[in-house]
C-alpha positions in Angstrom: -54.2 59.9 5.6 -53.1 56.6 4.7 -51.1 58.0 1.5 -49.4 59.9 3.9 -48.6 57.2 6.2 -47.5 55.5 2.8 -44.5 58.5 2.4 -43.4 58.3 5.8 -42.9 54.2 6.1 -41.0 54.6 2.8 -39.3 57.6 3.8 -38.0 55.7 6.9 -36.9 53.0 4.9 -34.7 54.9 2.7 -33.3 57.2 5.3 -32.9 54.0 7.6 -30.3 52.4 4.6 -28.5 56.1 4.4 -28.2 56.7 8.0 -26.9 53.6 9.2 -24.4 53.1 5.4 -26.0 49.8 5.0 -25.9 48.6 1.5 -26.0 44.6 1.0 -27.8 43.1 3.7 -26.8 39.7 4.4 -30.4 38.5 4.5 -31.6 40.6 1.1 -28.2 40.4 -1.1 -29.5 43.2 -2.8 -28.4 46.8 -2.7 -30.4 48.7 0.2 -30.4 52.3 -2.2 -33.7 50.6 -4.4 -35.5 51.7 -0.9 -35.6 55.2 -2.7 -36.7 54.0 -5.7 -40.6 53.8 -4.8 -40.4 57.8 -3.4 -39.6 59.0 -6.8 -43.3 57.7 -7.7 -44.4 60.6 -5.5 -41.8 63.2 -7.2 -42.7 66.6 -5.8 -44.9 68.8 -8.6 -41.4 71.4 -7.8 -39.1 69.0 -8.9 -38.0 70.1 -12.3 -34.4 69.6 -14.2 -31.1 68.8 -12.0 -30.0 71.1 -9.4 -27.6 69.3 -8.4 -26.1 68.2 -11.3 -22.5 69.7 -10.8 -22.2 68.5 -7.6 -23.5 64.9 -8.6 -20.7 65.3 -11.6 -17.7 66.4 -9.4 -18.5 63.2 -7.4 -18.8 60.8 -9.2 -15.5 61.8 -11.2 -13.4 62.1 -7.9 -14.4 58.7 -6.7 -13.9 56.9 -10.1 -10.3 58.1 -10.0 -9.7 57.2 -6.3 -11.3 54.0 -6.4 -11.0 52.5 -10.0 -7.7 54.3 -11.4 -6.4 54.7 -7.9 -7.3 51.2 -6.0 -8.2 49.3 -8.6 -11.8 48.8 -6.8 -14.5 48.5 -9.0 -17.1 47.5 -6.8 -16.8 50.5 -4.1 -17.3 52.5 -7.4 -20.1 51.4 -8.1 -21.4 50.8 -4.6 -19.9 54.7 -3.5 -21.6 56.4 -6.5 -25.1 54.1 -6.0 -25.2 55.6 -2.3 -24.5 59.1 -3.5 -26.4 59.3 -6.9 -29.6 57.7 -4.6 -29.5 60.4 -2.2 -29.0 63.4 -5.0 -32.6 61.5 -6.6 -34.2 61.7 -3.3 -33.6 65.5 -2.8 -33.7 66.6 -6.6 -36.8 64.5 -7.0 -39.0 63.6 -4.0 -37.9 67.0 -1.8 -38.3 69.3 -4.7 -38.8 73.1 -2.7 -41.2 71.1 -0.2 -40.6 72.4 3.3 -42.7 70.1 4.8 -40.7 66.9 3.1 -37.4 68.5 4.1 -38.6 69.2 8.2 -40.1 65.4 7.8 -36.8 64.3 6.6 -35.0 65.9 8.9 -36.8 65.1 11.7 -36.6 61.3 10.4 -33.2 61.2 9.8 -32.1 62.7 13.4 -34.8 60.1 15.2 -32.8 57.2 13.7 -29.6 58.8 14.9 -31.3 58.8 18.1 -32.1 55.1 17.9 -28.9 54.3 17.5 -27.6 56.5 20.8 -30.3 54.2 22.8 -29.1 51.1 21.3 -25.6 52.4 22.8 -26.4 53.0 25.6 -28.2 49.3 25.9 -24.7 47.8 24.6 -23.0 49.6 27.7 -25.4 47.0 30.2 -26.4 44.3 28.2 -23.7 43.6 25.6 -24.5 40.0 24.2 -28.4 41.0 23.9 -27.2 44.5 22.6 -24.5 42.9 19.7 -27.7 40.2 19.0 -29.9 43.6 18.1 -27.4 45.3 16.4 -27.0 42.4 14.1 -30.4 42.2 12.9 -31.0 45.3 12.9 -27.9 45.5 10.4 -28.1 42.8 8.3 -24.6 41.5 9.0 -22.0 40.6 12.1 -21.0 43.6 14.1 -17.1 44.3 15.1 -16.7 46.1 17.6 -18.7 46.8 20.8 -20.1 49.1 22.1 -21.3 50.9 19.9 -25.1 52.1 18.6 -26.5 50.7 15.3 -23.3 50.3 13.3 -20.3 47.6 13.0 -17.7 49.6 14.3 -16.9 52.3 16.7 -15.5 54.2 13.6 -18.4 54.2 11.8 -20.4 55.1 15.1 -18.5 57.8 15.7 -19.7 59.7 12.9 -23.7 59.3 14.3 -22.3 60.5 17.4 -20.8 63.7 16.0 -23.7 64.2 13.7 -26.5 63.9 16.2 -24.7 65.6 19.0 -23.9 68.8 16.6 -27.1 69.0 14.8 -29.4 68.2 18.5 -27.3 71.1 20.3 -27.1 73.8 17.3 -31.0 73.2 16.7 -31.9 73.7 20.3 -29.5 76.7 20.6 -30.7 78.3 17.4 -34.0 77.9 18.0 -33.5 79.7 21.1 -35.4 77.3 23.4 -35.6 78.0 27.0 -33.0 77.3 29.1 -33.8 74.1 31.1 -34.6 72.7 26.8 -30.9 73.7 26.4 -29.3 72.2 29.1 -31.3 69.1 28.6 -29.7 68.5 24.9 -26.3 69.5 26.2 -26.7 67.0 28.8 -28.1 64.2 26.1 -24.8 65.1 23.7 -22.4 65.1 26.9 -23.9 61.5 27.7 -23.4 60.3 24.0 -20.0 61.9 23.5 -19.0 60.0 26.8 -20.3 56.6 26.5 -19.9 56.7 23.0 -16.1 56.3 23.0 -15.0 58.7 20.3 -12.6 61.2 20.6 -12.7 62.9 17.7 -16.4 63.4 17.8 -16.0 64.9 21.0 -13.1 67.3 19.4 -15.6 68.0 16.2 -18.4 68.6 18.7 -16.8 70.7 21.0 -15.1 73.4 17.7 -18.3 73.4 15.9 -20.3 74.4 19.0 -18.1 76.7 20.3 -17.4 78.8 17.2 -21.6 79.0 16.8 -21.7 80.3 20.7 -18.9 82.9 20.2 -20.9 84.1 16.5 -24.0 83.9 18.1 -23.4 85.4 21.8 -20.5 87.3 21.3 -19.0 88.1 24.9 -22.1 86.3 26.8 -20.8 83.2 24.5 -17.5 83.7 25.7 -18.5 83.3 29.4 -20.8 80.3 28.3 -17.9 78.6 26.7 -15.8 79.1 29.9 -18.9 77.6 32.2 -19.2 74.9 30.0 -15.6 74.0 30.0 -15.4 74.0 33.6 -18.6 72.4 33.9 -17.0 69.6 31.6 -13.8 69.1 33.0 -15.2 68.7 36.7 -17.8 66.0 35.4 -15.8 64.4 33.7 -12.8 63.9 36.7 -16.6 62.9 38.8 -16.8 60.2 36.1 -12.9 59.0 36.3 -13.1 59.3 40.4 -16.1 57.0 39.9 -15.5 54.5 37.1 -18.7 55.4 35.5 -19.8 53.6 32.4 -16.9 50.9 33.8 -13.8 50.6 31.5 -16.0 51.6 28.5 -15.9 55.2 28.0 -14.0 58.1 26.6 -11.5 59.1 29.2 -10.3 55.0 29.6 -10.2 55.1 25.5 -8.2 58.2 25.7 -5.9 56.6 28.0 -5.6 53.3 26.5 -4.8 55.2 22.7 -2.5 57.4 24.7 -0.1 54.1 25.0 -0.6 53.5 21.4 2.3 53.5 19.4 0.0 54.3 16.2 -1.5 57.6 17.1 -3.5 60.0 14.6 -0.6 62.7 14.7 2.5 60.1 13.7 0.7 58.8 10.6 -0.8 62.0 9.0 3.2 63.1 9.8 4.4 59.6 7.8 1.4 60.1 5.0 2.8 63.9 3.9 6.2 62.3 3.8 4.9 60.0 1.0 3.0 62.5 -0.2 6.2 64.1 -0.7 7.5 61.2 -2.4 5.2 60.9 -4.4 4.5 64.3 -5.6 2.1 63.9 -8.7 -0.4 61.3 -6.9 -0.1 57.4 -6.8 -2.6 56.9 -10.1 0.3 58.7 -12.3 3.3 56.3 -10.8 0.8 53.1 -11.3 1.3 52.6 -7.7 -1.2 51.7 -4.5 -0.9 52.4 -0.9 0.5 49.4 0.1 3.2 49.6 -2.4 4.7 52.2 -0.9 4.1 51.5 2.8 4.9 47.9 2.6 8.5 48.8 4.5 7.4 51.5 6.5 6.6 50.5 10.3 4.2 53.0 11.0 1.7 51.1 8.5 1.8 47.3 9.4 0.0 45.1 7.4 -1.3 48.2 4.8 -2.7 50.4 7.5 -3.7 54.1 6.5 -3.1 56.9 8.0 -6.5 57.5 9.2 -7.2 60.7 7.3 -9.8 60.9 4.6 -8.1 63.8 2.7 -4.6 63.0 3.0 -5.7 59.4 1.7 -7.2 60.9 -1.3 -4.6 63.2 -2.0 -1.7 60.5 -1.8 -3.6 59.0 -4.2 -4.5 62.0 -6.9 -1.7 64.1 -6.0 -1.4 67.5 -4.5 -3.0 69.6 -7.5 -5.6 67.3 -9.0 -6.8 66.2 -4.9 -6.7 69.2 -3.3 -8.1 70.8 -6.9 -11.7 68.8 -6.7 -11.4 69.3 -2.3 -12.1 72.9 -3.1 -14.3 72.6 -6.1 -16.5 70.3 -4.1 -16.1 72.3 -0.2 -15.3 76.2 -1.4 -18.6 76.7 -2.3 -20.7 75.6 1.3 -17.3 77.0 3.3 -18.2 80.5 1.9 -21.7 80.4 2.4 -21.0 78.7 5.6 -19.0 82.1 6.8 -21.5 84.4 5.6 -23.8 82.0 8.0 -21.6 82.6 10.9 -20.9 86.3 10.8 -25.0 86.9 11.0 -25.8 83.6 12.2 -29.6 85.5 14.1 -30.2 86.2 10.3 -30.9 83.1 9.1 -33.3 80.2 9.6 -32.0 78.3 12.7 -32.4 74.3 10.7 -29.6 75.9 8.5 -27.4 76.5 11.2 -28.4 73.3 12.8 -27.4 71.2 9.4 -24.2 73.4 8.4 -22.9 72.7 11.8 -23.6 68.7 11.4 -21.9 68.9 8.1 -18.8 70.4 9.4 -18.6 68.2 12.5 -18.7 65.2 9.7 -16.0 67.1 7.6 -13.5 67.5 10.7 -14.3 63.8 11.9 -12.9 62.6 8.4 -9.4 64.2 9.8 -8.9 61.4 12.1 -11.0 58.7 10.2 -11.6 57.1 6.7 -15.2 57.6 6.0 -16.1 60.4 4.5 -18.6 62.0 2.0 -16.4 60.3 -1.5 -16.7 56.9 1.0 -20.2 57.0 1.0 -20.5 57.5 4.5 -24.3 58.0 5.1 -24.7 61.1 7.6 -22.1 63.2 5.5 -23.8 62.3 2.5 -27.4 63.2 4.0 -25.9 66.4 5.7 -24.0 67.5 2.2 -27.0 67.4 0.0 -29.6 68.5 3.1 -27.1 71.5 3.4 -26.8 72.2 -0.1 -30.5 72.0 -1.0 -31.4 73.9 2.1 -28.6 77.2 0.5 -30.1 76.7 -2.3 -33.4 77.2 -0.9 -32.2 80.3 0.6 -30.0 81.5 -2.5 -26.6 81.6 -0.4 -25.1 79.4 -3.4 -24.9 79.8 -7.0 -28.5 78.4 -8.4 -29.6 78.3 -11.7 -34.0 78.9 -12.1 -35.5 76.1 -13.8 -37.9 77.0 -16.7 -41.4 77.3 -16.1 -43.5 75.0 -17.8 -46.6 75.7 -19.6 -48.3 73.0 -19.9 -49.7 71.6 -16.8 -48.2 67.8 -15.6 -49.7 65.7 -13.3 -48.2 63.1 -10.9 -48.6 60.9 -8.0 -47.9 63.7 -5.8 -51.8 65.3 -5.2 -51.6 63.6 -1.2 -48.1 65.1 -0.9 -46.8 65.5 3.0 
């Protein structure tokens, strides 16, 4: 029993770090990823080989060319490839095929993320005590407000899309009963709205409504339609009625409406130098800002706000968009054999590929993403890919059986 606890306090540890990308506390000065460390003490009696070598290769090559050949920044290298190697260790390793490890983790990992919706919800009516938590719970000086546990709204945004997507999918997959499924469409509606993020509330509302239309067919149509309606009449309810104050999503939407620096004008300026720049950045020994320096739509070095057009500019059309499919073709076809018999398959699958995707779309409009170390689309990638594994919907190659009997740390397993 009190092994057991043992797991779970470090597995909240570690998963705490991932979840909410924290990675040099001010207080400790040390990187947060040796939290994983003391799990691989308890190494699964499964775990055998790398199964996720490839993956863990492909990685770690992309982000040494974007970040050392490309920006010159050796320490987001090493920090980047740290985060990343740490979780590949913790699934490879401590998950193994353990079922009831990956259900703990899960159900760990989406707690936090639920933490951090409270803790936004507190900022929305107590801001100075909220920032004060959000601090220590951190490590380090928050940004922006409000926001749950995380600096900025950015890097909120992509708890809010992962919760929302994963909390919805799992209750509508699981096929709980109806008044269960309104209550977690309600919970995501309430986070999407105070949370201040319109692209999560995009990436929420495509991911969900292609599931419904695979899952219900014609019933999922007519859902889709309620919903929408539903939506649209709370949501002029909420404008007629200021609530959540000035701090929501339809006064951000407004206010980024009279921006002159929207999503649409820089991906528009970023393809241009793109086209400029045909071969990628690291072959004309240039950075970002020496080729926006002049350009108005990027004062003072700002990007276009797009994970993938960023990374292209930088390694070019063919060499970019080369290691984009290497690393996404392989979960985006397994992902559409998911959705064409989606009642076929176990319902935390659909749950996790769904989160994943959300994550993926959200990097459209945003920096962070899964070769920025961003902690939910790292979790999500390797939870998804272990999880097709597990089920054989991606290429997997058998470990050999051993003959010769090993023991470990790993008798009081969860």
């Amino acid at each position: 029993m009190y092994k057991k606890a043992l797991l779970l306090v470090l597995m909240t540890a570690y998963l705490y770090t991932l979840a909410f990308s924290i990675f040099m506390p001010d207080a400790f000065r040390i990187p947060a990823v040796i939290t994983v460390f003391p799990l691989l003490l308890f190494k699964h009696p499964s775990a055998k080989g790398f199964e996720y070598s490839k993956e863990l290769i492909l990685c770690i090559a992309a982000v040494f060319l974007y970040n050392v050949v490309g920006m010159n920044d050796f320490p987001g290298f090493f920090a980047t490839s740290m985060v990343i190697g740490a979780c590949f260790l913790y699934f490879n390793y401590f998950i193994g095929s353990s079922k009831t490890r990956l259900h703990a983790t899960l159900a760990i990992f989406a707690t936090l993320l639920f933490a951090s919706m409270v803790v936004m919800v507190f900022d929305h009516y107590s801001p100075t005590a909220a920032d004060q938590l959000r601090s220590k719970l951190l490590g380090e000086q928050v940004k922006q407000s409000p926001a749950g546990i995380a600096t900025t709204q950015f890097t909120f945004g992509y708890q809010v899309v992962s919760f929302t997507t994963f909390l919805f999918l799992t209750v509508l997959a699981y096929r709980r009963h109806l008044f269960v499924q309104i209550i977690g469409f309600l919970v995501c509606l309430v986070c999407l709205y105070l949370g201040m993020n319109r692209s999560a509330f995009v990436c929420f509302s495509a991911i969900s409504g292609i599931y419904i239309l695979a899952a219900f067919r014609f019933k999922g149509l007519l859902l889709i339609i309620a919903t929408v309606a539903f939506t649209i009449a709370v949501s002029n309810y909420a404008a007629d009625n200021n609530l959540g104050g000035k701090d929501n999503i339809l006064s951000k939407n407004r206010a980024k409406e009279a921006n002159d620096f929207n999503r649409e004008d820089l991906s528009a300026e970023n393809l241009k130098i793109i086209g400029d720049y045909p071969f990628g950045l690291i072959f004309y020994n240039k950075k970002w800002e020496d080729v926006v320096y002049k350009n108005p739509r990027f004062p003072a070095g700002l990007s276009s706000h797009n994970a993938y057009l960023m990374f292209i500019t930088y390694l070019g059309p063919i060499v970019g968009t080369g290691m984009l499919l290497m690393l996404y073709l392989p979960l985006a076809s397994a992902g559409v054999r998911l959705i064409r018999r989606p009642a076929e398959h176990e319902p935390l699958l659909i749950a996790t590929l769904g989160a994943f995707l959300a994550l993926s779309l959200n990097a459209l409009s945003h920096n962070g993403w899964l070769l920025n170390a961003d902690g939910p689309s790292v979790f999500f990638f390797f939870c998804l890919l272990h999880l097709l594994r597990e089920h054989k919907l991606v290429e997997h190659k058998q470990p050999q059986q051993q003959t010769k009997p090993t023991y470990t740390l790993t008798e009081f397993a969860v």
